[in-house]
ZATORKE-676438 format. One record per residue (C-alpha): chain; residue number from 1; x, y negated, z negated. Coordinates in steps of 0.2 Angstrom, whole numbers. Example, Ala and Ser with C-alpha at 12.3 -4.5 7.8 and 13.67 -1.06 7.14 Angstrom:
<nodes>
NODE  cadena  num      x      y      z
NODE       A    1     62     22    -39
NODE       A    2     68      5    -36
</nodes>
This chain:
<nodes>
NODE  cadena  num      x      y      z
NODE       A    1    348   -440   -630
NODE       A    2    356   -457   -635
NODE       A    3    374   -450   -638
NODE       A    4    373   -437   -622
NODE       A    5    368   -452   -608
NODE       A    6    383   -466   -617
NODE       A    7    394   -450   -615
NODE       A    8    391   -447   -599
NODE       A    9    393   -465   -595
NODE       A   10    409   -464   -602
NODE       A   11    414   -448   -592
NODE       A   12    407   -457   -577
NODE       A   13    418   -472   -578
NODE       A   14    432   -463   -583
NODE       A   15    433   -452   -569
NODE       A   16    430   -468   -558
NODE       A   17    445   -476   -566
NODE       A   18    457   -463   -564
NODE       A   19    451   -457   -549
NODE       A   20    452   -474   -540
NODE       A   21    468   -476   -549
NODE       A   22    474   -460   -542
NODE       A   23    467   -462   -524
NODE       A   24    475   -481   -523
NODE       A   25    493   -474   -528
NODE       A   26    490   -462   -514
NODE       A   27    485   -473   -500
NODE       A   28    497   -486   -504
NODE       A   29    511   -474   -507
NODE       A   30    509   -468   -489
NODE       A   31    505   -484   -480
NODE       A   32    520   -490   -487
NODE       A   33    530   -471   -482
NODE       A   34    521   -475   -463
NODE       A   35    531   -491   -462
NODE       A   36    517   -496   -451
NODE       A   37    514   -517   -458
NODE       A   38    496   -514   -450
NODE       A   39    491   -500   -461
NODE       A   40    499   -509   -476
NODE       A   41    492   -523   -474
NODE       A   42    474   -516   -471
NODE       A   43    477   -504   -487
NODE       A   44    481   -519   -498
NODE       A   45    466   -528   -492
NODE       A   46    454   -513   -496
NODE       A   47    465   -507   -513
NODE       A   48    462   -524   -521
NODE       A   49    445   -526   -519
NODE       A   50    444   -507   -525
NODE       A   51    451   -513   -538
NODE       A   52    442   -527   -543
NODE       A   53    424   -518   -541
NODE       A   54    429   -499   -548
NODE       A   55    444   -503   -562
NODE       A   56    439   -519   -566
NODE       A   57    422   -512   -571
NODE       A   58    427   -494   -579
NODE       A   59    441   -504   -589
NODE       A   60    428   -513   -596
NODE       A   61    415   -499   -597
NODE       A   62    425   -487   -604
NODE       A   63    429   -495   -624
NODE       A   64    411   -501   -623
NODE       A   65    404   -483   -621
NODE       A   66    419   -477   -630
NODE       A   67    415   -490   -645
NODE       A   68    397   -485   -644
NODE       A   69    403   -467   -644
NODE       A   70    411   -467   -660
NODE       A   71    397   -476   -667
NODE       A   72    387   -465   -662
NODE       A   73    395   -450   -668
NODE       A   74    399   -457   -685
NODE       A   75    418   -456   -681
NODE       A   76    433   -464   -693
NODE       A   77    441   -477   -683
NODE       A   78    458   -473   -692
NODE       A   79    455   -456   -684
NODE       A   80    474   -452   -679
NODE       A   81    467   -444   -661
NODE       A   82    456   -460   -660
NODE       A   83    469   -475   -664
NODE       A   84    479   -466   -650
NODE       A   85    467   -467   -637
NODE       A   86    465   -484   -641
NODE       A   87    485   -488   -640
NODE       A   88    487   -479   -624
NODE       A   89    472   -487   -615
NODE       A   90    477   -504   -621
NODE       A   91    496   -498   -613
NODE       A   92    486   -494   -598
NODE       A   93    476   -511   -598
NODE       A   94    493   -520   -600
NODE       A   95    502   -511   -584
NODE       A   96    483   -514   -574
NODE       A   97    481   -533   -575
NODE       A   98    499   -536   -568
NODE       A   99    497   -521   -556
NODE       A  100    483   -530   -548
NODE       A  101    493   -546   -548
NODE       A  102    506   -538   -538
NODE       A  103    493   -530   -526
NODE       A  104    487   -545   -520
NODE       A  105    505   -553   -518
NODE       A  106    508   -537   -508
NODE       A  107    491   -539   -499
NODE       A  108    496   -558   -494
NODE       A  109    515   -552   -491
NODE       A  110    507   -539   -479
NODE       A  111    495   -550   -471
NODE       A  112    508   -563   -466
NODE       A  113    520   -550   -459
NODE       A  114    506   -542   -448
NODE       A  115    502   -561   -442
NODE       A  116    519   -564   -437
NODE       A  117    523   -546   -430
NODE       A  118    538   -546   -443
NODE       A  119    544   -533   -455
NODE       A  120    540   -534   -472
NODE       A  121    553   -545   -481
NODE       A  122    562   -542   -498
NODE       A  123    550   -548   -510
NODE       A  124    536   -534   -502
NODE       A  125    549   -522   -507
NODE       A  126    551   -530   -525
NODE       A  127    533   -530   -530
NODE       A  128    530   -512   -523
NODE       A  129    544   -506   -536
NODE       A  130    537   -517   -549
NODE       A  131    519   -508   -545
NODE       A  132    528   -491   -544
NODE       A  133    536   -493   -562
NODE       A  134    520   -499   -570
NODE       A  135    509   -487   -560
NODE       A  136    520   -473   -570
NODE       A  137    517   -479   -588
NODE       A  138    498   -481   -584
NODE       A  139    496   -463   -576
NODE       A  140    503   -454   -591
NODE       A  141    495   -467   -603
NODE       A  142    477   -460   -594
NODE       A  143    481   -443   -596
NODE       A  144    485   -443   -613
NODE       A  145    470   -452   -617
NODE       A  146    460   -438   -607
NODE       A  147    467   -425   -618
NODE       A  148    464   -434   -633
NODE       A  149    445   -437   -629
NODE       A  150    442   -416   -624
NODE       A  151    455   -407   -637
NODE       A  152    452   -424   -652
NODE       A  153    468   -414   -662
NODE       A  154    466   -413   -680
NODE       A  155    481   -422   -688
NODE       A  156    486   -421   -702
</nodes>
């Protein structure tokens, strides 16, 4: 019973990781198509703290349940389909931390330009392609890791 609530734990924050993931990209992504400084600046406020309270969380949920996991199931840790889970979620981990950086300079960006009933100025536009090029990385890292958890490959 042990092994069966840890892994739906893990299931749970996963699909709460990439699901707020996923649903962030979306809204911002078309904010930012709307051109509408309003609705980006209101999307940054709420995709931050979304961040903060759902990724920050599952990010650290998920190799604690994951950990607890292989413990539990008497898995190698240099099992190939393992390591690589570990690799591609530390490559996720990487591109997240300066993802949410870069949200909140867009969030502040956004917030001043709505103040000042201005466009959004240059550096909106560098942070935004920044996000957008680690955003990438992260969403294929994520889906390799979920085909490694449901088809665990025998290699080698």
């Amino acid at each position: 019973m042990e092994y069966l609530i840890v892994k739906w734990l893990h299931i749970l924050s996963s699909t709460l990781l990439f699901g707020t993931g996923i649903g962030s990209a979306w809204y911002l992504l078309f904010a930012v198509i709307s051109g509408n400084v309003q609705a980006i600046a209101v999307v940054t406020r709420i995709l931050v703290i979304a961040d903060w309270l759902f990724t920050g969380v599952t990010m650290i949920a998920q190799p604690a349940t994951g950990f607890y996991l292989i413990h539990l199931a008497g898995f190698p840790m240099q099992t190939p389909w393992i390591k690589w889970s570990i690799v591609l979620f530390v490559i996720a981990l990487l591109c997240w931390l300066p993802v949410v950086w870069l949200q909140m300079k867009m969030r502040d960006v956004a917030a001043e330009a709505m103040r000042q009933a201005s466009a959004l100025p240059v550096r909106f536009w560098s942070y935004f392609r920044a996000w957008i090029a680690l955003g990438i990385p992260a969403f294929f890292a994520f889906i390799a890791v979920f085909y490694l958890m449901v088809v665990k490959p025998a290699w080698g």
